[in-house]
RODO-2510 file (C-alpha; in nm, 4 decimals, decimal comma):
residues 259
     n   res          X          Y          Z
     1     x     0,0000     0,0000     0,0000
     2     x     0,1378     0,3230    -0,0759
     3     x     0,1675     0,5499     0,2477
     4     x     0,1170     0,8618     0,0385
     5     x    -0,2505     0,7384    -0,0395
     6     x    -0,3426     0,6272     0,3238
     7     x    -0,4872     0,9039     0,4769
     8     x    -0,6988     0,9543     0,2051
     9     x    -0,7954     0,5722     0,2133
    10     x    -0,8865     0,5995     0,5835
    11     x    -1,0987     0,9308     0,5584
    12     x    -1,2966     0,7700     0,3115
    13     x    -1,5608     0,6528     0,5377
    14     x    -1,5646     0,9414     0,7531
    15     x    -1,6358     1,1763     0,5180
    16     x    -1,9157     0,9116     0,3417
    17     x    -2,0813     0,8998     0,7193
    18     x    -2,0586     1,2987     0,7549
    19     x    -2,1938     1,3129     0,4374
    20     x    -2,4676     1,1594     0,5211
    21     x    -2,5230     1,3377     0,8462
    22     x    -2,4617     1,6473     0,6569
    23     x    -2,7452     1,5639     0,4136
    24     x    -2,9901     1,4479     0,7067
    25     x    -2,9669     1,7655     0,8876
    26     x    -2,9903     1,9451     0,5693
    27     x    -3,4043     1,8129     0,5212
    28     x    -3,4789     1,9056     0,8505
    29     x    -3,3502     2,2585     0,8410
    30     x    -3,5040     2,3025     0,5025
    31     x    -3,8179     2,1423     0,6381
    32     x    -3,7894     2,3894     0,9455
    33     x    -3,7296     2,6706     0,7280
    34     x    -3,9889     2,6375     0,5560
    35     x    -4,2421     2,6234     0,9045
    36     x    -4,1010     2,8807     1,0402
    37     x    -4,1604     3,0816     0,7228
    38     x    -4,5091     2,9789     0,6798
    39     x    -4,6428     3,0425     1,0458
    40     x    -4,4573     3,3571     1,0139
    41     x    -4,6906     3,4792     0,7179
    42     x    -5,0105     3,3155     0,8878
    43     x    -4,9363     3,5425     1,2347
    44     x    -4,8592     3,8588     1,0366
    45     x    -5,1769     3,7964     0,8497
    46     x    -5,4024     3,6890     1,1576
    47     x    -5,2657     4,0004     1,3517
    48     x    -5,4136     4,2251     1,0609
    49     x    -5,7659     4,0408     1,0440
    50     x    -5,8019     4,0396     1,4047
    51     x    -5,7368     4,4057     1,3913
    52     x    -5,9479     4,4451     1,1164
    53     x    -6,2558     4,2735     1,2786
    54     x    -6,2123     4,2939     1,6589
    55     x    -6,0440     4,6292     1,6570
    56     x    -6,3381     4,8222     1,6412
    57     x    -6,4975     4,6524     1,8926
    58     x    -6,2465     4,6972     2,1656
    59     x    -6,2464     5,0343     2,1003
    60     x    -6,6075     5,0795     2,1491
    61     x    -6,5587     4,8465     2,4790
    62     x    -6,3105     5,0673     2,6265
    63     x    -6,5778     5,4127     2,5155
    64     x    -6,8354     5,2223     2,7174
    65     x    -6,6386     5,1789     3,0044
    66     x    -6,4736     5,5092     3,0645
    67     x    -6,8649     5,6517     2,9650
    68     x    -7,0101     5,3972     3,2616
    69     x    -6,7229     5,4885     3,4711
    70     x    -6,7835     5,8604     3,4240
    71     x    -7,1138     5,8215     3,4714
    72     x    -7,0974     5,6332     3,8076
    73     x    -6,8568     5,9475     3,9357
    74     x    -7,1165     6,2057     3,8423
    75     x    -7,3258     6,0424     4,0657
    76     x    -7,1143     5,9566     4,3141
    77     x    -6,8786     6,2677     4,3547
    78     x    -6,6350     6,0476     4,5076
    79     x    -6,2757     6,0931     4,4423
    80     x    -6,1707     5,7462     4,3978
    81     x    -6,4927     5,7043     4,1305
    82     x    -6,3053     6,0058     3,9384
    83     x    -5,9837     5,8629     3,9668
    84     x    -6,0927     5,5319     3,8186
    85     x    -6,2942     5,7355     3,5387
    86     x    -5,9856     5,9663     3,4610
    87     x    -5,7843     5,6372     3,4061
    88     x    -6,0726     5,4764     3,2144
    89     x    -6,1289     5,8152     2,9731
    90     x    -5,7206     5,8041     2,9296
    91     x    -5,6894     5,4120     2,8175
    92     x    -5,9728     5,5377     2,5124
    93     x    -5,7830     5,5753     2,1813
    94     x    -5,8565     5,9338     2,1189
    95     x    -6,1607     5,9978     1,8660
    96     x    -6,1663     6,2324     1,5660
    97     x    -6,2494     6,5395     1,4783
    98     x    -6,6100     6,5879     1,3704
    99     x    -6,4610     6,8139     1,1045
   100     x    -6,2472     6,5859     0,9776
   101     x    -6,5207     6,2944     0,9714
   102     x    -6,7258     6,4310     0,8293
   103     x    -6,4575     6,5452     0,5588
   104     x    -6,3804     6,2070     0,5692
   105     x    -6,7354     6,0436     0,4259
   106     x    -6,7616     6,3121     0,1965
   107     x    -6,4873     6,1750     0,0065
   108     x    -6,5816     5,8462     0,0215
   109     x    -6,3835     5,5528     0,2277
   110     x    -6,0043     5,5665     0,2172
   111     x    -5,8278     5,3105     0,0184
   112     x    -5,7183     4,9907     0,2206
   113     x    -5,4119     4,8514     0,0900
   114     x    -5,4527     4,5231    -0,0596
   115     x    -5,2321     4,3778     0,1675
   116     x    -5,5253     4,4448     0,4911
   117     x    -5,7491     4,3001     0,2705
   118     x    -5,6318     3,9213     0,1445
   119     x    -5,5723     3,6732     0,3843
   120     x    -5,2117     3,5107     0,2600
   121     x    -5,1438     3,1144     0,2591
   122     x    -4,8708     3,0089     0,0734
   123     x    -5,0112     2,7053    -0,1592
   124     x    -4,8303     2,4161    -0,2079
   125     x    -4,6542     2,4821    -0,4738
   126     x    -4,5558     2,8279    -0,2872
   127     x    -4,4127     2,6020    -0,0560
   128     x    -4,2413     2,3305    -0,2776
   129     x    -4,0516     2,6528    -0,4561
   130     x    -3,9396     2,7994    -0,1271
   131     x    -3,8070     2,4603     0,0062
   132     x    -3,6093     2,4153    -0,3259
   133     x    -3,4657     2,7580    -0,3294
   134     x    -3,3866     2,7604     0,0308
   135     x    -3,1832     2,4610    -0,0482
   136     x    -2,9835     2,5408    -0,3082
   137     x    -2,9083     2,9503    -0,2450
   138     x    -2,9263     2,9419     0,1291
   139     x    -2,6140     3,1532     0,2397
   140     x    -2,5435     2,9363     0,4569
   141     x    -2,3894     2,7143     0,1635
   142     x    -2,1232     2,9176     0,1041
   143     x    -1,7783     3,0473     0,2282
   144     x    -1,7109     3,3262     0,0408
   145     x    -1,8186     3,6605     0,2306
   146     x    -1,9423     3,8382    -0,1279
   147     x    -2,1524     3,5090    -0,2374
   148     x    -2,2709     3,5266     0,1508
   149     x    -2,3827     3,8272     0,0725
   150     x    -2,5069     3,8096    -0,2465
   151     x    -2,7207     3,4849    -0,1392
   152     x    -2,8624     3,6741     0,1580
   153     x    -3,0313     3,9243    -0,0718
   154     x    -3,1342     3,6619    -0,2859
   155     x    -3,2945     3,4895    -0,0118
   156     x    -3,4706     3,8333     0,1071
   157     x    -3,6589     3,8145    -0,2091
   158     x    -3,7553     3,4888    -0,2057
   159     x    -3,9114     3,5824     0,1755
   160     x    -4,0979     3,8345     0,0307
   161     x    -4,2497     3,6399    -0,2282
   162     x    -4,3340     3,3755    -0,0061
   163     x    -4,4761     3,6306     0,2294
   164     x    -4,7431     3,7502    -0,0546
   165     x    -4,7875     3,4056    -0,1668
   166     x    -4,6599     3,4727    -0,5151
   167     x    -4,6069     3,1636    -0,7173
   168     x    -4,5333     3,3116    -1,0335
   169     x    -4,2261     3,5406    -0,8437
   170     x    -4,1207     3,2588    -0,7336
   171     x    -4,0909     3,0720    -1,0637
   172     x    -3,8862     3,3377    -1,1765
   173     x    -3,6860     3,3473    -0,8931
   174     x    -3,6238     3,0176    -0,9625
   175     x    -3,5138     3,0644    -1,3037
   176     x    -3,2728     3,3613    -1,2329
   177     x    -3,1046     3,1253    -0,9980
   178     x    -3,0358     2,8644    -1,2610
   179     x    -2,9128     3,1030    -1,4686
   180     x    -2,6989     3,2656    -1,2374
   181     x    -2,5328     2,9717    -1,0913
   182     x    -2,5066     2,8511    -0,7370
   183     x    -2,1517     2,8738    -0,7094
   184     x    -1,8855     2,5672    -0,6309
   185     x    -1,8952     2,3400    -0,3667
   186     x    -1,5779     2,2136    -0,1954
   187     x    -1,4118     1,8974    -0,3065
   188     x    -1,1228     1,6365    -0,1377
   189     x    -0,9457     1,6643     0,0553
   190     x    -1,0804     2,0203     0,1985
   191     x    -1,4373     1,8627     0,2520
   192     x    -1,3947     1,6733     0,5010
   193     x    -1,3070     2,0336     0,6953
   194     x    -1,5348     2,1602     0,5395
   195     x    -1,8444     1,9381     0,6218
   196     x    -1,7668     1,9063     0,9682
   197     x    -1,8135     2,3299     0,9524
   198     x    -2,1198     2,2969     0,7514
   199     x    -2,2565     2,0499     1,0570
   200     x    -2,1958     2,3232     1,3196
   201     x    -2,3686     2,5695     1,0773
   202     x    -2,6869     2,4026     0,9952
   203     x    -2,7059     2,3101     1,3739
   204     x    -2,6846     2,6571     1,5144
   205     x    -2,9431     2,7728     1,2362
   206     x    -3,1910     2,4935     1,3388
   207     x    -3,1286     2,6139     1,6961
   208     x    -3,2262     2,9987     1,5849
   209     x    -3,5461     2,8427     1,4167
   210     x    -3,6725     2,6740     1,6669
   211     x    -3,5807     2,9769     1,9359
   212     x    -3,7871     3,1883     1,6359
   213     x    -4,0555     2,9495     1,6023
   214     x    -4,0893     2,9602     2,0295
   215     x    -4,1045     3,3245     2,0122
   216     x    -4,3626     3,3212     1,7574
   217     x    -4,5878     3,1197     1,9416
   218     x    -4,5169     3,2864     2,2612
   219     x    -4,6628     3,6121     2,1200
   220     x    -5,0374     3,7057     2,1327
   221     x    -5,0753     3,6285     1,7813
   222     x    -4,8991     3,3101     1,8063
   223     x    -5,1225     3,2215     2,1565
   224     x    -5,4410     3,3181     1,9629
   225     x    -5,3556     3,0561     1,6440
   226     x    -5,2270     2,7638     1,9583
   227     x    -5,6205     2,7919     2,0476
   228     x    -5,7716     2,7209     1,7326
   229     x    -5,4638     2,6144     1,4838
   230     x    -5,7311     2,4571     1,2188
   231     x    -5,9768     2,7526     1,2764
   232     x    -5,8421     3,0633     1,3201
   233     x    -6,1158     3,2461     1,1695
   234     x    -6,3635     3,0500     1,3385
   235     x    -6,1802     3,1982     1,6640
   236     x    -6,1849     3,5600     1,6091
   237     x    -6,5734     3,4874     1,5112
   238     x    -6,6131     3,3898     1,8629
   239     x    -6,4139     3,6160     2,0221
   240     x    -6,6280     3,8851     1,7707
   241     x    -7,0045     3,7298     1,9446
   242     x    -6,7735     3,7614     2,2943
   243     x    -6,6908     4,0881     2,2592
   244     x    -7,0271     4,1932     2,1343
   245     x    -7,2236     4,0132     2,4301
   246     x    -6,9730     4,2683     2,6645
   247     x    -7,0771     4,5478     2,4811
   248     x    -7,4847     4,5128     2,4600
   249     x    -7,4133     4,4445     2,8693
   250     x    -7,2186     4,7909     2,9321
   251     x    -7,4654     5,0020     2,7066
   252     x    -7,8037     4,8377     2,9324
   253     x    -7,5444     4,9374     3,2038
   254     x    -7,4455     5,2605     3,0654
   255     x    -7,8665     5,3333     3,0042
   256     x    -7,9496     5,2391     3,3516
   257     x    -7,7299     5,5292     3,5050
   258     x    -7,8240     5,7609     3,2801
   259     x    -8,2125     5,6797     3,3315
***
């Protein structure tokens, strides 16, 4: 055996089994990435329909109370009753001109961006793309600071278009990639090196996903979707009949001490 070739002989099967590992941890960052992608663009969008359709509600909640607390000090006169009615009047969001309503309906509702208005879910095909572009551009393949970089911004766009749900700017993302090249990968006898530093990478990125993906879900948004994952619209509904229940109870309140 020549001596010269050994230590290429024995790394053989090390760099086969890292390889492996390599390739392993590869699908279930890509799978993660993709998760943690997705329930990012279902909270953004369930934060703006529960503003949309409970928003208004609350805020005519919180009128109701600082009107039945002001009410209850008029009668009362008693200094803690005004305290609690100054601190209910000062938690109301503060309400509008007349002036400038009324300006307002004379020219007609104010455009809503589209964005408020369509619920986003990426389809599966949305989500096919992303995996396969996440896997072959993520910066995290690469070594070079300026492809780093350069895959980064890539990547930024392909968020976006996932975020909006856009197949077809995905497809072309797709395309431009292929065209542009993915760059080279790192051959014997510097991969063996190198694959034991890809490992550590991909490991400490599926750590910072799944420390994302716990803050996510720790947030109100991300507590609201834990109650009805399946349903989330079927949840606000409820909360909607809740919230409307409270406020048919303060205004009988409210018309009692007013009498």
């Amino acid at each position: 055996m020549d001596e010269g070739n050994a230590p290429a002989i024995w790394s053989d099967p090390q760099v086969a089994a890292l390889e492996a590992q390599v390739t392993a941890v590869e699908a279930e960052l890509l799978d993660a990435e993709v998760d943690v992608a997705t329930l990012r663009v279902e909270l953004d969008n369930l934060a703006i329909v529960h503003h949309r359709r409970l928003g208004p509600l609350y805020e005519r909640l919180d009128e109701l109370d600082a009107l039945v607390a002001e009410a209850v000090a008029a009668r009362s006169g008693s200094a803690d009753d005004i305290r609690k009615a100054l601190e209910a009047r000062a938690a109301v969001s503060p309400m509008p001109d007349l002036d400038d309503l009324m300006d307002a309906f004379a020219d007609g509702p104010a455009p809503v961006p589209e964005a408020e208005v369509r619920r986003v879910k990426p389809s599966d095909e949305a989500r096919r793309l992303f995996r396969e572009l996440a896997r072959r551009a993520h910066p995290d393949l690469a070594q070079d600071a300026a492809e780093k970089e350069r895959r980064g911004d890539f990547i930024a766009r392909v968020n976006a278009a996932y975020a909006s749900g856009d197949v077809a700017a995905l497809m072309t993302l797709d395309e431009e990639w292929t065209t542009g090249g993915p760059g080279a990968t790192v051959e014997a006898p510097d991969r063996l090196e190198w694959l034991r530093t890809r490992l550590g990478l991909l490991t400490a990125r599926r750590e910072q996903l799944d420390a994302e993906r716990s803050a996510l879900m720790g947030g109100p948004m991300g507590q609201l979707l834990a109650l009805a994952p399946d349903d989330p619209d079927g949840l606000l509904e409820h909360l909607a009949e809740q919230l409307l229940s409270r406020i048919e109870k303060r205004e009988g309140e409210l018309a009692g001490l007013l009498g």
